[in-house]
ZADO-1210 file (C-alpha; in nm, 4 decimals, padded with zeros to 6 digits):
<atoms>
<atom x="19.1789" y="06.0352" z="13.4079" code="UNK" pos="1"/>
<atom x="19.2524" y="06.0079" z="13.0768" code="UNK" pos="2"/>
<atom x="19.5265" y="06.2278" z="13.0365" code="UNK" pos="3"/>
<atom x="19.7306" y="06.0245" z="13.3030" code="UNK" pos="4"/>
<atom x="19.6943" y="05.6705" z="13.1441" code="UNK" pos="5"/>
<atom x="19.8059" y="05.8061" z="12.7795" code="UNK" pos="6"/>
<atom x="20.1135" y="05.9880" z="13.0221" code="UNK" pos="7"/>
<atom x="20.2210" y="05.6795" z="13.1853" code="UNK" pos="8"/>
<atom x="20.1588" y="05.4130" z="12.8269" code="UNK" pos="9"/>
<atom x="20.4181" y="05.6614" z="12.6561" code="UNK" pos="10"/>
<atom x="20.6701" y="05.6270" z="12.8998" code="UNK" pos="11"/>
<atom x="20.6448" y="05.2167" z="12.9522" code="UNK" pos="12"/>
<atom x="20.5501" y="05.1447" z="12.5815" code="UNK" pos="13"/>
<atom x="20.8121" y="05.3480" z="12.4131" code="UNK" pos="14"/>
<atom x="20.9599" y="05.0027" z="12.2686" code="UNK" pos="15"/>
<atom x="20.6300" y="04.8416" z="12.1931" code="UNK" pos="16"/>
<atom x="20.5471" y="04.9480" z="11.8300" code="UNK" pos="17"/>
<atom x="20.1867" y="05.0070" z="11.8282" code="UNK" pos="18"/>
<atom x="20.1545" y="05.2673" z="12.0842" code="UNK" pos="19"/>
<atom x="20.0819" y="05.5049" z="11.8566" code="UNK" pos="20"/>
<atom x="19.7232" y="05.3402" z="11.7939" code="UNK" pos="21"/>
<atom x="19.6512" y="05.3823" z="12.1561" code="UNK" pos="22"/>
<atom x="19.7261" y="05.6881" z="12.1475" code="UNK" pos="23"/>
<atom x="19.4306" y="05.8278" z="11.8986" code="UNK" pos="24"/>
<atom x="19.1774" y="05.6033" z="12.0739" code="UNK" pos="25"/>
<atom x="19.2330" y="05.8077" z="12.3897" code="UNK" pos="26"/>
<atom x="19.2657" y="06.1572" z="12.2179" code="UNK" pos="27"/>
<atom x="18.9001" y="06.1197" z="12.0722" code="UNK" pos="28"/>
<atom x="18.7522" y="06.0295" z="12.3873" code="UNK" pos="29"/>
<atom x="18.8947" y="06.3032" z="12.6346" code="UNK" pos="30"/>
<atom x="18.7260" y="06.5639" z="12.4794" code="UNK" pos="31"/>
<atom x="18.6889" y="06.8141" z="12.7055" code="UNK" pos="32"/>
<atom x="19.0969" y="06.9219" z="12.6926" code="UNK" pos="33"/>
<atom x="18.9926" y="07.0006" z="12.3182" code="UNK" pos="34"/>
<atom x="18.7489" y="07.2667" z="12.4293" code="UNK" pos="35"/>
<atom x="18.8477" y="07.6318" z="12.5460" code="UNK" pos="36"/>
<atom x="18.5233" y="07.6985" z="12.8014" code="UNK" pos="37"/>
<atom x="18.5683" y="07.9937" z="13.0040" code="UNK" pos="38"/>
<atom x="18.4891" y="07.8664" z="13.3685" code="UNK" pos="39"/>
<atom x="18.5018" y="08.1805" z="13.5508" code="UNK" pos="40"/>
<atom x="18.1196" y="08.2194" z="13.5033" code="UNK" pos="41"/>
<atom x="17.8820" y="07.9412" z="13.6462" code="UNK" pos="42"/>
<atom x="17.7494" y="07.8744" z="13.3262" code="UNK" pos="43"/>
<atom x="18.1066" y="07.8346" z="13.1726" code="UNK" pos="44"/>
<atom x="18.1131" y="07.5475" z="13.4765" code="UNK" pos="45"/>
<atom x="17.8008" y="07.3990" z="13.3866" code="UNK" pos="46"/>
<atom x="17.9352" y="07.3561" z="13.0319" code="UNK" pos="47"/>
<atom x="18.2139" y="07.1648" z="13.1310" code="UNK" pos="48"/>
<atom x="18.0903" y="06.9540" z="13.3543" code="UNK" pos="49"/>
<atom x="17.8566" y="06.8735" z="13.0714" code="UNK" pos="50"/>
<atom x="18.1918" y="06.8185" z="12.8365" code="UNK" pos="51"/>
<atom x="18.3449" y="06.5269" z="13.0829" code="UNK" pos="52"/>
<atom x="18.0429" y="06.3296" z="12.9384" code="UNK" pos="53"/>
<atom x="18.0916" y="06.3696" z="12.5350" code="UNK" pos="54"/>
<atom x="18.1550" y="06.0009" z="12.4153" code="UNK" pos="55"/>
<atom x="17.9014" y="05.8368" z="12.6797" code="UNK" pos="56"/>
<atom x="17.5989" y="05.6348" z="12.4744" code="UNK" pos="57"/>
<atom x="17.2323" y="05.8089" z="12.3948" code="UNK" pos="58"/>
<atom x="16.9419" y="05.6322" z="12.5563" code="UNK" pos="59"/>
<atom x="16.5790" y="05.7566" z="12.4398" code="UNK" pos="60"/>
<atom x="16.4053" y="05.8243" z="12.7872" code="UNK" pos="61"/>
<atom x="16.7499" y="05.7858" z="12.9986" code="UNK" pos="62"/>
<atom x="16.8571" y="06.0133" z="13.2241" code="UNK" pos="63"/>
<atom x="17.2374" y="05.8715" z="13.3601" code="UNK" pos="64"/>
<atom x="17.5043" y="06.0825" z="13.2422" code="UNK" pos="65"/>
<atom x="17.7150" y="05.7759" z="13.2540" code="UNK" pos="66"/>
<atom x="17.4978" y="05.4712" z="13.1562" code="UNK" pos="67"/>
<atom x="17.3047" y="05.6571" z="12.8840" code="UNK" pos="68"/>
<atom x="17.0296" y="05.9685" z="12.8493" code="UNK" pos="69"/>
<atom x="16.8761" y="06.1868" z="12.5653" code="UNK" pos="70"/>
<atom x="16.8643" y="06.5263" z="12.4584" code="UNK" pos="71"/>
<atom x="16.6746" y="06.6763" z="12.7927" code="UNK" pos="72"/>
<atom x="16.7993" y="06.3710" z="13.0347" code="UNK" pos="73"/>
<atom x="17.1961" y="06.5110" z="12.9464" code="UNK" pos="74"/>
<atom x="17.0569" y="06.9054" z="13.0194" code="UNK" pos="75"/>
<atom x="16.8695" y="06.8028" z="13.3552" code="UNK" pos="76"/>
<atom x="17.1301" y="06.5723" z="13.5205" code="UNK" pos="77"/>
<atom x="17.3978" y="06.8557" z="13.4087" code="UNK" pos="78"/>
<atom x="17.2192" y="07.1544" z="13.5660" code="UNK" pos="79"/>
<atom x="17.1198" y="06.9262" z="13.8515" code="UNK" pos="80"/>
<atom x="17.4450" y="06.8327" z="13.9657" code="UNK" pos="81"/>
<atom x="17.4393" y="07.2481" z="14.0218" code="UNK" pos="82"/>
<atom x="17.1316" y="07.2485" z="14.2028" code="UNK" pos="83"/>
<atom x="16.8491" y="07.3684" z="13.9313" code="UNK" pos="84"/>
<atom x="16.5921" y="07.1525" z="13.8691" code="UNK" pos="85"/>
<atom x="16.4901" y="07.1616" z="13.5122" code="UNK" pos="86"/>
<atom x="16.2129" y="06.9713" z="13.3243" code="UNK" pos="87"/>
<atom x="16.2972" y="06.6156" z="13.1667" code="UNK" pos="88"/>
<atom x="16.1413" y="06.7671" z="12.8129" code="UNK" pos="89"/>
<atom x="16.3077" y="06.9615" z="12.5276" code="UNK" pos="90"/>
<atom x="15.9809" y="07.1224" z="12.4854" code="UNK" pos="91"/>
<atom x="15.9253" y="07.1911" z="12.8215" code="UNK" pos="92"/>
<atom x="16.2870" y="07.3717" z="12.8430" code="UNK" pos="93"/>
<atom x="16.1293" y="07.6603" z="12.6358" code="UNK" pos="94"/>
<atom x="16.0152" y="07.8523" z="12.9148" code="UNK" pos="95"/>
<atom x="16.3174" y="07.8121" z="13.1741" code="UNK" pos="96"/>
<atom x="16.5264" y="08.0540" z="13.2687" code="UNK" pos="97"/>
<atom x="16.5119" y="08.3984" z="13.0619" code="UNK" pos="98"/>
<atom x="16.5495" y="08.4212" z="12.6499" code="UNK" pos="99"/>
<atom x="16.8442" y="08.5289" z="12.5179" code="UNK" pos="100"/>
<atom x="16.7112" y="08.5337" z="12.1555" code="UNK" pos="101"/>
<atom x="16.5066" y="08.2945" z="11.9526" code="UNK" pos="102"/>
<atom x="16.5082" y="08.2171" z="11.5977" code="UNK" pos="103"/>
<atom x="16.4185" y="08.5348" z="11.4480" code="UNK" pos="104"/>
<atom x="16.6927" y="08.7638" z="11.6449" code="UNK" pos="105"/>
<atom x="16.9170" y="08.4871" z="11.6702" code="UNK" pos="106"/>
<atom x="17.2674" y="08.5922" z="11.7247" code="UNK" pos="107"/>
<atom x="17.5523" y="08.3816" z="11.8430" code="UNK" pos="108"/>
<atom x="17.7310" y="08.6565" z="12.0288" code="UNK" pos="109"/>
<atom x="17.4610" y="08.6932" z="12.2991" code="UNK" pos="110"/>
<atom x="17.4922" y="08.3419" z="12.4072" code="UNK" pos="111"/>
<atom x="17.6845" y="08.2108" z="12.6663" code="UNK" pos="112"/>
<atom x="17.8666" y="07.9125" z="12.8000" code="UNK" pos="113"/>
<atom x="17.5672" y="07.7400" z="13.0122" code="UNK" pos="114"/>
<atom x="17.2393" y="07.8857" z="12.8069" code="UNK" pos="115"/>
<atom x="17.0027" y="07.6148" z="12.7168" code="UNK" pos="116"/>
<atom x="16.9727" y="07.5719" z="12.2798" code="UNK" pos="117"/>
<atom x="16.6179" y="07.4524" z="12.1994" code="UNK" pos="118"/>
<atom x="16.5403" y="07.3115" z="11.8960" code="UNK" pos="119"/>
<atom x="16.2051" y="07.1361" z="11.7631" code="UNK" pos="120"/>
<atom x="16.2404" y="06.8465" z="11.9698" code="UNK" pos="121"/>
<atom x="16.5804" y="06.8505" z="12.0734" code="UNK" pos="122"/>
<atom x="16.8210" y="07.0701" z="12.2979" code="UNK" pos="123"/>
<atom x="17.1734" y="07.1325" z="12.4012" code="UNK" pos="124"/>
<atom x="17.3975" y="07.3087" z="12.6290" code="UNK" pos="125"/>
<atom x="17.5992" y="07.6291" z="12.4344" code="UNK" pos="126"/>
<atom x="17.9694" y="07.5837" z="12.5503" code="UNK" pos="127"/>
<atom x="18.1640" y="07.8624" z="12.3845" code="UNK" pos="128"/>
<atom x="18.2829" y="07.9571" z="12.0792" code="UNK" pos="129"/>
<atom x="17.9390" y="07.8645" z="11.8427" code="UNK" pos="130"/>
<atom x="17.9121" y="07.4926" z="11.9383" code="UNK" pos="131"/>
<atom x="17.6847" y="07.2750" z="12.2010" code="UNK" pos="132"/>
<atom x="17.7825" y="06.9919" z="12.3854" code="UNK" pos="133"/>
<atom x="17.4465" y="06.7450" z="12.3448" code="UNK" pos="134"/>
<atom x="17.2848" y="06.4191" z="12.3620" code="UNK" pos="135"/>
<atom x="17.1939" y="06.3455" z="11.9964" code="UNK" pos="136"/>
<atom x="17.1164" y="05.9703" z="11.9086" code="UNK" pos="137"/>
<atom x="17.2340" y="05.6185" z="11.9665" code="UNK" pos="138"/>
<atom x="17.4789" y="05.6366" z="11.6728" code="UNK" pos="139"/>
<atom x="17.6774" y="05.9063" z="11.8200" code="UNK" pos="140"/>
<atom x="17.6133" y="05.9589" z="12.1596" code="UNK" pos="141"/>
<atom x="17.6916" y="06.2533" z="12.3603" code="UNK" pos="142"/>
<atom x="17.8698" y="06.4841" z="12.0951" code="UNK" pos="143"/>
<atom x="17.9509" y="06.8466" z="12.0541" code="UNK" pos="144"/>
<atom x="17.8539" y="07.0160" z="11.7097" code="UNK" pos="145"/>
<atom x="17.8104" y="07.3807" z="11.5796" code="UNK" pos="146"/>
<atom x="17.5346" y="07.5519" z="11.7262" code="UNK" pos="147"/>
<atom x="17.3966" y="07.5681" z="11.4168" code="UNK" pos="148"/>
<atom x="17.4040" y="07.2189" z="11.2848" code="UNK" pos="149"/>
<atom x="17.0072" y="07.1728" z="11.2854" code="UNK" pos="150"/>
<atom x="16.8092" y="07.4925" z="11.1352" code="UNK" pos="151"/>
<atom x="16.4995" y="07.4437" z="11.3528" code="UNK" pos="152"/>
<atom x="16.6927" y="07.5877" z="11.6339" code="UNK" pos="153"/>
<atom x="16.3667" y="07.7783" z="11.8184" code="UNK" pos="154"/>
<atom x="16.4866" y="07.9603" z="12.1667" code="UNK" pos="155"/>
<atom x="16.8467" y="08.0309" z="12.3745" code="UNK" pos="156"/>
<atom x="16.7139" y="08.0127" z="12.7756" code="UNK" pos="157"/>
<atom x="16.9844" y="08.1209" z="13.0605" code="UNK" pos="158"/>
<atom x="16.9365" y="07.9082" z="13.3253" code="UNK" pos="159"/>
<atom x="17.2356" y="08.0739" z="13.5399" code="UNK" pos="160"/>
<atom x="17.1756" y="08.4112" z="13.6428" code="UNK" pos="161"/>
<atom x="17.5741" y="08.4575" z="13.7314" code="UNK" pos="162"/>
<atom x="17.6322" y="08.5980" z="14.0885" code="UNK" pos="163"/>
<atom x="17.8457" y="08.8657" z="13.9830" code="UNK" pos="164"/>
<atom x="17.6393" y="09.0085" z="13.7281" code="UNK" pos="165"/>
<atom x="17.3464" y="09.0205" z="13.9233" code="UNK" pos="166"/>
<atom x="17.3878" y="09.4032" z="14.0441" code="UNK" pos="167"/>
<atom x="17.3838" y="09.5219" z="13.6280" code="UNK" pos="168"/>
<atom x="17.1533" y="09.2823" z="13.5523" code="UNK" pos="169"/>
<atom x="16.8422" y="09.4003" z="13.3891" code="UNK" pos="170"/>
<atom x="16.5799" y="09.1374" z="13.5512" code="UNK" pos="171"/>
<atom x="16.6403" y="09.3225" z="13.9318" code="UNK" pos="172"/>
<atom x="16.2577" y="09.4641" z="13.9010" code="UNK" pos="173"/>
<atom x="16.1604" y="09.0936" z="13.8129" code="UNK" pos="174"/>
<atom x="16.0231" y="08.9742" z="14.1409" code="UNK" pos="175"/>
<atom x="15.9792" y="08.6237" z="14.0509" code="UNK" pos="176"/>
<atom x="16.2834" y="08.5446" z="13.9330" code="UNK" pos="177"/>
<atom x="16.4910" y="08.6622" z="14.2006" code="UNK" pos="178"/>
<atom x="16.2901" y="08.4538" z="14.4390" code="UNK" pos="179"/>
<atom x="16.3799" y="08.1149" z="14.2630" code="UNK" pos="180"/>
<atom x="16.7549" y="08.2186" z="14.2648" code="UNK" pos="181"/>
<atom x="16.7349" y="08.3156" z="14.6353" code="UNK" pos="182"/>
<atom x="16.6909" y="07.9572" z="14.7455" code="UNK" pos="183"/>
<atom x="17.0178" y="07.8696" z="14.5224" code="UNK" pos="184"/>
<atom x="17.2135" y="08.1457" z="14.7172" code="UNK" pos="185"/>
<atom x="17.1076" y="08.0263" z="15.0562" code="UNK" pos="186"/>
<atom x="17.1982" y="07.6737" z="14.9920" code="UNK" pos="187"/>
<atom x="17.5602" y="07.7469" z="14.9164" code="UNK" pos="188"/>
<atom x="17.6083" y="08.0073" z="15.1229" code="UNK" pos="189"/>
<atom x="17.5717" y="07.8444" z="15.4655" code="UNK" pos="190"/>
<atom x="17.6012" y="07.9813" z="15.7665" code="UNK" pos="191"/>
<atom x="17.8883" y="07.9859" z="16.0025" code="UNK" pos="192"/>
</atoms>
């Protein structure tokens, strides 16, 4: 609750002179106010649930959103609080989901908030508006950066298959991957 303690330090700290300092140190690390992400699509929600974690420390191998992960650890324990279970391996995260474009018809416009960015041994989660929300190295930590920032990006993957596209969607005749998101739909939707 970051927005709360910065709410309640202006109102008792109005006569203490340096509460101006405080106030940058907490405007860098809520980060996810700063980002428009359009949360009416599942995707859009996996993106910022991903954003609540920007500022939290890079650990090669880790896979806590909180304590420390890398580039594939952040995308895994993201999706998985959603209930996908995705590989711990930027590599591996290739061949999830369905393409959206790769390198050579790469065009920012098709992706959505949610869709996996691989690069050559590194990946991140597309938010919105050309940037990704990702783990990137112990200096910095869980950051967001311009989609482009690295220029060995190599696939886009859509993990999410939104439920109210589904009817127009173009993958209907693919029987395989309407099985996998069958098991999703039966988990949330309980019975009564």
């Amino acid at each position: 609750g970051k927005k709360s303690d910065t709410s309640a330090s202006d109102s008792n700290t109005s006569t203490n002179g340096n509460s101006s300092s405080d106030k940058n140190n907490s405007s860098g690390s809520s980060n996810s106010t700063q980002y428009q992400v359009d949360t009416s699509t599942e995707g859009g929600k996996v993106a910022q649930y991903g954003l609540k974690f920007v500022g939290n420390p890079y650990v090669y191998g880790g896979s806590s959103l909180t304590k420390g992960c890398d580039c594939s650890g952040f995308v895994m324990k993201v999706y998985e609080h959603f209930g996908y279970s995705l590989p711990h391996s930027s590599s591996a995260m290739r061949s999830c989901g369905k393409k959206v474009c790769d390198k050579k018809d790469f065009d920012v416009s098709k992706l959505q908030a949610g869709d996996v960015v691989c690069y050559d041994g590194h990946v991140g989660l597309y938010i919105g508006n050309g940037k990704i929300v990702n783990a990137s190295n112990e200096r910095v930590g869980i950051i967001v950066y311009k989609v482009d920032y690295r220029k060995d990006l190599i696939t886009v993957r859509r993990i999410v298959t939104g439920k109210s596209d589904t009817k127009k969607d173009k993958t209907d005749h693919k029987k395989d991957s309407s099985t996998k998101t069958d098991k999703d739909k039966t988990e949330t939707k309980q019975p009564a």
